[in-house]
N, CA and C of each residue as an Amber inpcrd file, in Angstrom:
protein
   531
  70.0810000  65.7400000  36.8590000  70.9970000  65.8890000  35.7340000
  71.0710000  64.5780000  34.9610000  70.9540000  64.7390000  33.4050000
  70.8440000  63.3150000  32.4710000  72.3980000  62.7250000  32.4950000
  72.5840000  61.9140000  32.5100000  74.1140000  61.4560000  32.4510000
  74.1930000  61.5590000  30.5930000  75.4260000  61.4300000  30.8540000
  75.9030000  61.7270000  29.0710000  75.6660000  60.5200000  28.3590000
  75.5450000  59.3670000  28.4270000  75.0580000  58.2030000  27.4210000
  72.9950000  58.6760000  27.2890000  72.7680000  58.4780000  28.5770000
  70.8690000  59.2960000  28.0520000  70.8440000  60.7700000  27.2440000
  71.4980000  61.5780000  27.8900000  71.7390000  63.0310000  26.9120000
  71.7040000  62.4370000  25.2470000  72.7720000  61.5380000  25.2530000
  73.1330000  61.0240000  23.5220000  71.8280000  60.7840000  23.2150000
  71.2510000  59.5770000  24.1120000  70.4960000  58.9820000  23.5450000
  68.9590000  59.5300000  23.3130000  68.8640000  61.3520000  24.3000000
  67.4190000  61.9960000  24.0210000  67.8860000  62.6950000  22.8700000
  69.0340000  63.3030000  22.6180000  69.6650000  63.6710000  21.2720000
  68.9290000  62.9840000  19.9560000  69.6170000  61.8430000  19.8510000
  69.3670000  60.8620000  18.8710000  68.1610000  60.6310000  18.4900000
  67.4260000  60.5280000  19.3430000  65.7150000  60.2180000  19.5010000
  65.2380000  61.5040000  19.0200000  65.9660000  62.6870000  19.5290000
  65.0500000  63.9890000  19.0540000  65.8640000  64.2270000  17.4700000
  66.6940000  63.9020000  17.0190000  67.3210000  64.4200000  15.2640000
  66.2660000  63.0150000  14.6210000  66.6840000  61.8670000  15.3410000
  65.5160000  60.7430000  14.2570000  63.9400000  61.6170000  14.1020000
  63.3110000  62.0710000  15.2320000  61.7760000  62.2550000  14.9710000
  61.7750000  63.6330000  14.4100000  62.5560000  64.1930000  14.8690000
  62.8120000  65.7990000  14.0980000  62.4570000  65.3380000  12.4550000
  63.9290000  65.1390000  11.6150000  63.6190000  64.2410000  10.5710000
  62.5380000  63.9120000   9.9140000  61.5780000  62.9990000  10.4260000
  60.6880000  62.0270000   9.4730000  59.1970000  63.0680000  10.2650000
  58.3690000  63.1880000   9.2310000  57.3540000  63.8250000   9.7830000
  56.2400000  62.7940000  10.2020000  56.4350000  61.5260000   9.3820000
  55.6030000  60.3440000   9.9260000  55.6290000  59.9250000  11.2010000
  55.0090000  59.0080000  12.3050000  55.2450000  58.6000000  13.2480000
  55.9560000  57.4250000  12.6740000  57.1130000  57.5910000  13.7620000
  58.0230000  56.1080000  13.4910000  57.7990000  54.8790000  14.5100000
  57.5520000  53.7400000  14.0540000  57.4760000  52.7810000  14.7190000
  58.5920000  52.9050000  16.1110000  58.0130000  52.2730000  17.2770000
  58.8030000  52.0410000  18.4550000  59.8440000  51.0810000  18.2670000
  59.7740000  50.2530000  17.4040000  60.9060000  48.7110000  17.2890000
  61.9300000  49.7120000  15.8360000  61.7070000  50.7150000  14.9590000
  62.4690000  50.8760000  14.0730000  63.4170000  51.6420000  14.9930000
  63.0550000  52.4040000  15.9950000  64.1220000  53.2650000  16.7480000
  64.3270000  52.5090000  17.8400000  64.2610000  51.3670000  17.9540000
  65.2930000  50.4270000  18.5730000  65.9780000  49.5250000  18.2320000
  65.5540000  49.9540000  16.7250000  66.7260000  48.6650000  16.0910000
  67.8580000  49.7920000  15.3900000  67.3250000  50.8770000  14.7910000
  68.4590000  52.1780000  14.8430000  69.2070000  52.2260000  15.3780000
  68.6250000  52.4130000  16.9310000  69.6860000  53.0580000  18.0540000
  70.2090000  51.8900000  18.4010000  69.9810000  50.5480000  18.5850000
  70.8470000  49.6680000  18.6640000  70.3180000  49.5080000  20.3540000
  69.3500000  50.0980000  20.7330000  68.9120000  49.8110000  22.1090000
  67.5210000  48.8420000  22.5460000  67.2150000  48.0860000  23.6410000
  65.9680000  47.4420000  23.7700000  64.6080000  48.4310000  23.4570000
  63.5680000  47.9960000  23.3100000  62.6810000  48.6910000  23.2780000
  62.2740000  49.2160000  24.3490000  62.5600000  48.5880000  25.6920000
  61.9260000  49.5220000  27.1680000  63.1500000  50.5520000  26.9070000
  64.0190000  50.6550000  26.8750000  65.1410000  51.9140000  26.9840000
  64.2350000  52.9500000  25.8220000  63.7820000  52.3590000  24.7060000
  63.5390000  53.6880000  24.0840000  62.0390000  54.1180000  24.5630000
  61.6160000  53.3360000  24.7730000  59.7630000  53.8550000  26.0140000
  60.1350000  54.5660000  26.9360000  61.1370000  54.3220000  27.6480000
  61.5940000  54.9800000  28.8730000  62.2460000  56.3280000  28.4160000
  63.0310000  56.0860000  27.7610000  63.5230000  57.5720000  26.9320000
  62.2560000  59.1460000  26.2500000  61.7270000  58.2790000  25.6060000
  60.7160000  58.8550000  25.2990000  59.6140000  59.4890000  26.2950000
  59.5380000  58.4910000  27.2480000  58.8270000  59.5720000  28.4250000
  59.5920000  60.3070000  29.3710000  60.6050000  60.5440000  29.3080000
  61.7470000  61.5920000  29.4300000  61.7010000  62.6040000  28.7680000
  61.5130000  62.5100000  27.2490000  61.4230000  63.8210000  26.6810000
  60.2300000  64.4190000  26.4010000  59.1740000  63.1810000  26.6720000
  57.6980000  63.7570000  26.9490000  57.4780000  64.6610000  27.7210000
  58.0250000  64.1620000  28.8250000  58.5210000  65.1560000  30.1550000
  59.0360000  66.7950000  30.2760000  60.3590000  66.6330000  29.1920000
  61.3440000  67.6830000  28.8790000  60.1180000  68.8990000  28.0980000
  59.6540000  68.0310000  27.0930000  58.6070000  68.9920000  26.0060000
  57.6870000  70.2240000  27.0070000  57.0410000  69.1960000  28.1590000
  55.8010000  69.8230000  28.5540000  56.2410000  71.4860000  28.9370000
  57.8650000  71.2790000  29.4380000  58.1160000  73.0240000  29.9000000
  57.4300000  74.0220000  28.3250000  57.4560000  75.0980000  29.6670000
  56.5860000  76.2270000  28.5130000  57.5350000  76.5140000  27.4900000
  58.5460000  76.9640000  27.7490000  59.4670000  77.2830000  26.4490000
  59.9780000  76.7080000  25.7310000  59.0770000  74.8020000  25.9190000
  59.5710000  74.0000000  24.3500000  58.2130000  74.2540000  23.3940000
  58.3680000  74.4450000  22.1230000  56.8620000  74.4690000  21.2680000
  56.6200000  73.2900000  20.5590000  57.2700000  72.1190000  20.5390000
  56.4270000  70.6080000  20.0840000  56.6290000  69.6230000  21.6050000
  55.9130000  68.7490000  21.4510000  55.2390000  67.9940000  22.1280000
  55.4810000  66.5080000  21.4970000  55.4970000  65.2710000  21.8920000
  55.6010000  63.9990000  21.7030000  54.2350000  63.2800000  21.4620000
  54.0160000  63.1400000  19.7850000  51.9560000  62.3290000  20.3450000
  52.3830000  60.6900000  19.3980000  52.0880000  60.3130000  20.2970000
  51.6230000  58.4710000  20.0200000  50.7030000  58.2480000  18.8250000
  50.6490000  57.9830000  17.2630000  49.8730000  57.8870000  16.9550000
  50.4800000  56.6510000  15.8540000  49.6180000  55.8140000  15.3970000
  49.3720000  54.6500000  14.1460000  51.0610000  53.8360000  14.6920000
  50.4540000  53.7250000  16.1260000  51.7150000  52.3680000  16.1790000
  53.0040000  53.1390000  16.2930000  53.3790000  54.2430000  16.6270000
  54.9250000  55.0840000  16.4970000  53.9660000  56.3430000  17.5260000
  55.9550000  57.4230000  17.0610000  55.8450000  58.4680000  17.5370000
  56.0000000  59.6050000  16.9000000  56.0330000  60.3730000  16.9020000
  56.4800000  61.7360000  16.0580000  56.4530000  63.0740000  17.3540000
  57.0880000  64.0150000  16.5320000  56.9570000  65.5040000  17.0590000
  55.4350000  66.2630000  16.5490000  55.2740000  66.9700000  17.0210000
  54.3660000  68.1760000  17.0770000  54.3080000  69.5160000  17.8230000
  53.8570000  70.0150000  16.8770000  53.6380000  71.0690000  17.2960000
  52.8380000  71.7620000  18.5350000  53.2050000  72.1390000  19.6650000
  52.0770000  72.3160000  20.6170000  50.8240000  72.9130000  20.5190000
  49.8920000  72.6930000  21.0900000  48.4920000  73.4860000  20.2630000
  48.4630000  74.6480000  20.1230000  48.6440000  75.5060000  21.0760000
  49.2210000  77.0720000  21.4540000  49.8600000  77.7920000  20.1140000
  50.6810000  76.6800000  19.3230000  51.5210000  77.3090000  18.1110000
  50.6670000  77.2300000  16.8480000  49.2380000  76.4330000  16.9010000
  49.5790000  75.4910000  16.0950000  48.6770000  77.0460000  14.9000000
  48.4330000  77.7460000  15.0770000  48.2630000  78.7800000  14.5530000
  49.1640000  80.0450000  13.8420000  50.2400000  80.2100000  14.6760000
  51.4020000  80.5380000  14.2430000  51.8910000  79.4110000  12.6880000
  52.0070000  78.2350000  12.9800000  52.5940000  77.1860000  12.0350000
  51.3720000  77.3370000  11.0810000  50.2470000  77.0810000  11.0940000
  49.3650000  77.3670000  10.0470000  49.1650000  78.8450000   8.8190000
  49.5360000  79.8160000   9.8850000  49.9930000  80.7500000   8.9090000
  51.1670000  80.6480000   8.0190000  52.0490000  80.1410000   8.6060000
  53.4120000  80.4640000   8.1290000  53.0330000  79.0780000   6.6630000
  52.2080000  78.0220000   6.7950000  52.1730000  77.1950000   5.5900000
  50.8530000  77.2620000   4.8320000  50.0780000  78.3750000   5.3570000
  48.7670000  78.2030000   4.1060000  49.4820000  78.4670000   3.0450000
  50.1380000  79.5090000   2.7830000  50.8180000  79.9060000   0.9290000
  51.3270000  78.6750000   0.5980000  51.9450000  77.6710000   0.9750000
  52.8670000  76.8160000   1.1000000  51.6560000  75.0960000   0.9170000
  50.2720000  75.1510000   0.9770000  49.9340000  74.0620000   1.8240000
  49.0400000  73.7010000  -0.0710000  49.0950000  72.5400000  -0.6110000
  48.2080000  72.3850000  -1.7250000  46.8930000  72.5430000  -1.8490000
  46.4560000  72.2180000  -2.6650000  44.3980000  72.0590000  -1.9630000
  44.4310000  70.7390000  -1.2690000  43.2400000  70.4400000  -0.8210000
  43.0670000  69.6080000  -0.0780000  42.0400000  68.2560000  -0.4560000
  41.5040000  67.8510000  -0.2310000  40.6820000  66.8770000  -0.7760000
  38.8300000  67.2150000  -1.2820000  38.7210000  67.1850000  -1.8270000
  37.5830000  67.7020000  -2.4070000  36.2460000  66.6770000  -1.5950000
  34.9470000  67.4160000  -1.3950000  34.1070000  66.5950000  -0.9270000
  33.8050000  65.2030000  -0.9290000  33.7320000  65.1380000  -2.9960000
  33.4140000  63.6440000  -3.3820000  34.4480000  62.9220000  -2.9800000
  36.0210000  63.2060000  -2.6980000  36.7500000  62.3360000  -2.3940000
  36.9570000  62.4630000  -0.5910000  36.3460000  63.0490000   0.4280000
  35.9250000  62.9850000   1.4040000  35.0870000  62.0080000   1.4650000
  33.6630000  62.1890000   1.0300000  33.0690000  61.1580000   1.1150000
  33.2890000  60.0450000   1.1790000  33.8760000  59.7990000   0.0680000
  34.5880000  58.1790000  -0.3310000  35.4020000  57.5800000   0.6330000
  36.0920000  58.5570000   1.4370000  36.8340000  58.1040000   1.9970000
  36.2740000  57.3730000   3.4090000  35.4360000  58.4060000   3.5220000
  34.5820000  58.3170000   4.7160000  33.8720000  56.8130000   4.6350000
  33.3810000  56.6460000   3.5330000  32.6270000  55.1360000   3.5910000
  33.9300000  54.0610000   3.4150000  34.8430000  53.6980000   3.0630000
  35.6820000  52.9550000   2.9020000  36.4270000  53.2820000   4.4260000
  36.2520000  53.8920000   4.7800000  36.9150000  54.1270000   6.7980000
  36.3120000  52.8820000   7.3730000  34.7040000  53.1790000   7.2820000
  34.0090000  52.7170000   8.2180000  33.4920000  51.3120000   7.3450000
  33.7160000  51.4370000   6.3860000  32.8700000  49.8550000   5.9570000
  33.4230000  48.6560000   5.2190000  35.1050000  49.4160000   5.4660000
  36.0490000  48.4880000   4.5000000  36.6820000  47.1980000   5.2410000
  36.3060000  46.1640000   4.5150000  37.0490000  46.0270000   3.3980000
  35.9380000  46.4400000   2.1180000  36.2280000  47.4410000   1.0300000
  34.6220000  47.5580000   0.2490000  35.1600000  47.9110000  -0.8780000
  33.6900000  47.2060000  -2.0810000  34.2000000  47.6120000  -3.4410000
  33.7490000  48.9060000  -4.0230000  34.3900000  49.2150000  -5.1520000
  33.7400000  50.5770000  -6.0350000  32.5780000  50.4600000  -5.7060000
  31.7910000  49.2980000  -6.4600000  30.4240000  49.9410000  -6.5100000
  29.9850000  49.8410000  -5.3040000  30.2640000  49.1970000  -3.7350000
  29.2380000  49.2480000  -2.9570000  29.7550000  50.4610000  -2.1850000
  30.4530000  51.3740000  -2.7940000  30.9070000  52.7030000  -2.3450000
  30.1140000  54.1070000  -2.8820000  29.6800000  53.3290000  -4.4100000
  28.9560000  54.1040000  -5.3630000  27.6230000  53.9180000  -5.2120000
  26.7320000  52.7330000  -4.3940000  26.0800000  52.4650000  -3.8150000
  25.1700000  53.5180000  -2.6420000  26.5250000  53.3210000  -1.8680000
  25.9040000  54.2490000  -0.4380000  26.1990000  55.8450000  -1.3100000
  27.0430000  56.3960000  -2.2260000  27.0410000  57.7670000  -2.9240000
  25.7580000  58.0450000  -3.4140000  25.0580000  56.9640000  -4.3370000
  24.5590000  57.2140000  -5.2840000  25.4490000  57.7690000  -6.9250000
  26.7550000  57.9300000  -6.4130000  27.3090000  58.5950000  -7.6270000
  28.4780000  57.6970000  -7.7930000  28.9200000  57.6590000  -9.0200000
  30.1050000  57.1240000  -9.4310000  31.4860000  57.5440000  -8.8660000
  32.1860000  57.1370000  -7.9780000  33.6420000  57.1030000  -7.4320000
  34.8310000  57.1070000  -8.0690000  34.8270000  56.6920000  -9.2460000
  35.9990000  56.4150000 -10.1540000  37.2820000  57.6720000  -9.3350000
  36.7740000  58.8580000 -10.1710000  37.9890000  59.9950000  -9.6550000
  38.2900000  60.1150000  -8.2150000  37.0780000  59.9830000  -7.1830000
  37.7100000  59.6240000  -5.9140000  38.1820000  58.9720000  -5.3350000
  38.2630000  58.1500000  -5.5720000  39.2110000  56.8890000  -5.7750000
  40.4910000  57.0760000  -6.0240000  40.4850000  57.3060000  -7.2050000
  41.8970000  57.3540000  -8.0010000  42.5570000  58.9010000  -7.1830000
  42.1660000  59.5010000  -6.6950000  42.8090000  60.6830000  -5.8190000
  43.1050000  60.0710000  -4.7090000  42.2930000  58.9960000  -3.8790000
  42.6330000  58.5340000  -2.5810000  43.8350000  57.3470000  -2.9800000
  43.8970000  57.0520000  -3.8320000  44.8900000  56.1060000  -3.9550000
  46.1550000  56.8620000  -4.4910000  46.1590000  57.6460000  -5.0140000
  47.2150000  58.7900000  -5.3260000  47.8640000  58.9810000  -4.4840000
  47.1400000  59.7210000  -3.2730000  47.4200000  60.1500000  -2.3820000
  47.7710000  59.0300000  -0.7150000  47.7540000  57.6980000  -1.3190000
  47.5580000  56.8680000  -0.6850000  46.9500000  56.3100000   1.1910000
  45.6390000  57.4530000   0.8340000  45.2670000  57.4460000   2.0310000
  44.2750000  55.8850000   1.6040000  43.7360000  55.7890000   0.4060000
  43.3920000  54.0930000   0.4410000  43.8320000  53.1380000  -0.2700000
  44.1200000  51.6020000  -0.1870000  44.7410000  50.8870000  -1.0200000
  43.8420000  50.0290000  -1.4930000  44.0580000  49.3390000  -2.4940000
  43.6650000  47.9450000  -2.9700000  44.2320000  46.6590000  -2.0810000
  43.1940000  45.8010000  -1.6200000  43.4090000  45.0380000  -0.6080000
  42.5280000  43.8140000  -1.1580000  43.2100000  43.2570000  -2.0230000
  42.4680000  42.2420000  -2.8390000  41.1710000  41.9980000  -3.8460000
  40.8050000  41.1910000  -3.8380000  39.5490000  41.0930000  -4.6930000
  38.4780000  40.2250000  -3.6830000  37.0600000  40.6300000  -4.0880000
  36.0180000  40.3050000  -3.1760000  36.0730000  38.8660000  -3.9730000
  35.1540000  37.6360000  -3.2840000  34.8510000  36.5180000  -3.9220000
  33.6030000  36.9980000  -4.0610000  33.3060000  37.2690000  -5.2570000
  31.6480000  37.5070000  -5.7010000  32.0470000  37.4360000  -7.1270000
  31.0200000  37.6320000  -7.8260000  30.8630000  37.5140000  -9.7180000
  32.0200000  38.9620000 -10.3340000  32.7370000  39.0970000 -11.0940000
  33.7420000  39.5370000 -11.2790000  34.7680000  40.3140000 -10.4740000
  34.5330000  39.4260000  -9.3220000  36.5320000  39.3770000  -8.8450000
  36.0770000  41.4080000  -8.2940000  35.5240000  42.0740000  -8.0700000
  35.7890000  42.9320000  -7.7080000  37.3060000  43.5700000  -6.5570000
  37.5290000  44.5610000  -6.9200000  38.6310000  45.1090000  -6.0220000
  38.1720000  45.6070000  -4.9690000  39.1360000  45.2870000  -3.8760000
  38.6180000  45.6240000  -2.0750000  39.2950000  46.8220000  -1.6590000
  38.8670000  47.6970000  -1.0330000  39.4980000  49.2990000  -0.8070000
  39.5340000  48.8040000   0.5280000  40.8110000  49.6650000   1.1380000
  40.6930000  50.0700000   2.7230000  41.7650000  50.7320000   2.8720000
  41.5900000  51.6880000   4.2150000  42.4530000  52.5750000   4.3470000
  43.6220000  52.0040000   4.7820000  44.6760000  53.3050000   5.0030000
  46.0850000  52.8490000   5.2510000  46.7160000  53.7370000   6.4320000
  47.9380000  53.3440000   6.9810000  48.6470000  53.7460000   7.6740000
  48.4120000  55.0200000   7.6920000  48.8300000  56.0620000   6.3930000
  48.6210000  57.4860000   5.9480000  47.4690000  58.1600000   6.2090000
  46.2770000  56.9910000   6.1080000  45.0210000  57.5310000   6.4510000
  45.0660000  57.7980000   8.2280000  45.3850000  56.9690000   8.9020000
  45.9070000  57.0350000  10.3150000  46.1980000  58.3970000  10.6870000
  47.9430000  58.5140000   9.6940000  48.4680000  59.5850000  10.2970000
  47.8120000  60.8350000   9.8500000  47.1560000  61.0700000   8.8260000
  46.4430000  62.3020000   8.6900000  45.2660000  62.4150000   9.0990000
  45.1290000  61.9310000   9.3280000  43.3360000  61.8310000  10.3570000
  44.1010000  61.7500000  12.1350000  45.5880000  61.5100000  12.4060000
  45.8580000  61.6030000  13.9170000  45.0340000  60.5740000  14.5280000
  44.7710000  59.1800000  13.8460000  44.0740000  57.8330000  14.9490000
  45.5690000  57.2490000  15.2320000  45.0560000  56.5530000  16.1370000
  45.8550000  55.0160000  16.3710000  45.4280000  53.9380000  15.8990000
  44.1580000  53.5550000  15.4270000  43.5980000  52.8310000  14.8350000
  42.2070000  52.8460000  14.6340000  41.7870000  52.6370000  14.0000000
  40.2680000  52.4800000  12.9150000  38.9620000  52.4840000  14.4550000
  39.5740000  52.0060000  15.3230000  38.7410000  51.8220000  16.8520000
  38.5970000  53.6640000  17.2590000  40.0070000  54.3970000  16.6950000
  39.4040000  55.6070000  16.7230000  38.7300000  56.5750000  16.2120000
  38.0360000  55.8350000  15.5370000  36.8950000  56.8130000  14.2240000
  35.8570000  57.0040000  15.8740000  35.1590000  58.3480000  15.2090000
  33.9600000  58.3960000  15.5930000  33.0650000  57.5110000  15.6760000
  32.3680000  57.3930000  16.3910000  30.7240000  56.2200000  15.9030000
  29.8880000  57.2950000  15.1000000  29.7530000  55.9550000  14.0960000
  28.5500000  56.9310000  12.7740000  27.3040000  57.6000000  13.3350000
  26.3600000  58.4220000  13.1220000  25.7560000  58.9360000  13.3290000
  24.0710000  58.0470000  12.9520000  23.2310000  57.6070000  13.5990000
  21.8720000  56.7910000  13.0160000  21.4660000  57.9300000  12.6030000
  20.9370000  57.5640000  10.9400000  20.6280000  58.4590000  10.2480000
  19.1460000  59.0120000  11.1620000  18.7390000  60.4140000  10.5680000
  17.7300000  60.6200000  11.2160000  16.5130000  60.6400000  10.2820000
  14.9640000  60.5130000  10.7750000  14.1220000  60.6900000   9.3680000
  12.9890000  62.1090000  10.3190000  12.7330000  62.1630000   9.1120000
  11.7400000  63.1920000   9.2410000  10.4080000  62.8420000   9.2820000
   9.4140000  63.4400000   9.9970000   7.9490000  63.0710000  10.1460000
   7.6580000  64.2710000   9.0340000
């Protein structure tokens, strides 16, 4: 049985992550709750715990430095129906692409993005920065000051890494005889 100050405090922990659909940093919900950070690690694998029974349907996942709720996998089909009418379009190839090379090769400029395309980036770009899955991260030192792309936090949480160490390894291109 939880004593009533932990009850509060899996409460609290579950209306904060309920709330924010982002993963929240471990130090912002201990400076919230006004508790150390091992109390809220320790808490949290308490309700990691609580989730796994069958008749809870989200789950606790660790991702980009925080935590968040989710949906258990089992549902995650149920929840997909209920938001395709509901869900925008999604990112279009050319701005896939783009993204894809600025993942793996950034810090990088337009053109050495338009480079590995062969095609001009401008609009994919300007959609990934919209959408702020990439930012501007200075200027290269080379002959006009070019601008440096790399991904962001957002890119993290919608791709579900913890960090850039969790990309895939690229694929060696293959050639043909």
């Amino acid at each position: 049985m939880q004593e009533p100050e932990s009850a509060d405090l899996h409460a609290k922990l579950e209306a904060l992550l309920f709330a924010v659909s982002e993963p929240v940093p471990f130090e912002a919900l201990a400076e919230v709750l006004g508790v150390p950070l091992e109390v809220i690690h320790s808490t949290l694998k308490e309700l990691a715990l609580e989730y796994e029974r069958p008749e809870r349907g989200f789950l606790l996942d660790q991702v980009a430095g925080g935590v968040r709720l989710v949906t258990k996998p089992q549902y995650a089909g149920l929840v997909e129906q209920l938001l395709r009418p509901l869900r925008t379009t999604g990112l279009t190839v050319a701005a896939l692409e783009t993204l894809a090379i600025v993942a793996y090769k950034q810090p990088v400029t337009r053109a050495e993005i338009e480079a590995v395309r062969g095609v001009k980036a401008d609009s994919a770009l300007a959609t990934l920065l919209e959408r702020r899955l990439v930012a501007e991260a200075g200027r290269k030192d080379a002959p006009g000051r070019p601008i440096l792309y790399v991904t962001t936090q957002e890119f993290l949480t919608a791709f579900g890494l913890n960090s850039l160490a969790d990309l895939p390894p690229l694929a060696e291109p293959s050639t043909k005889n």
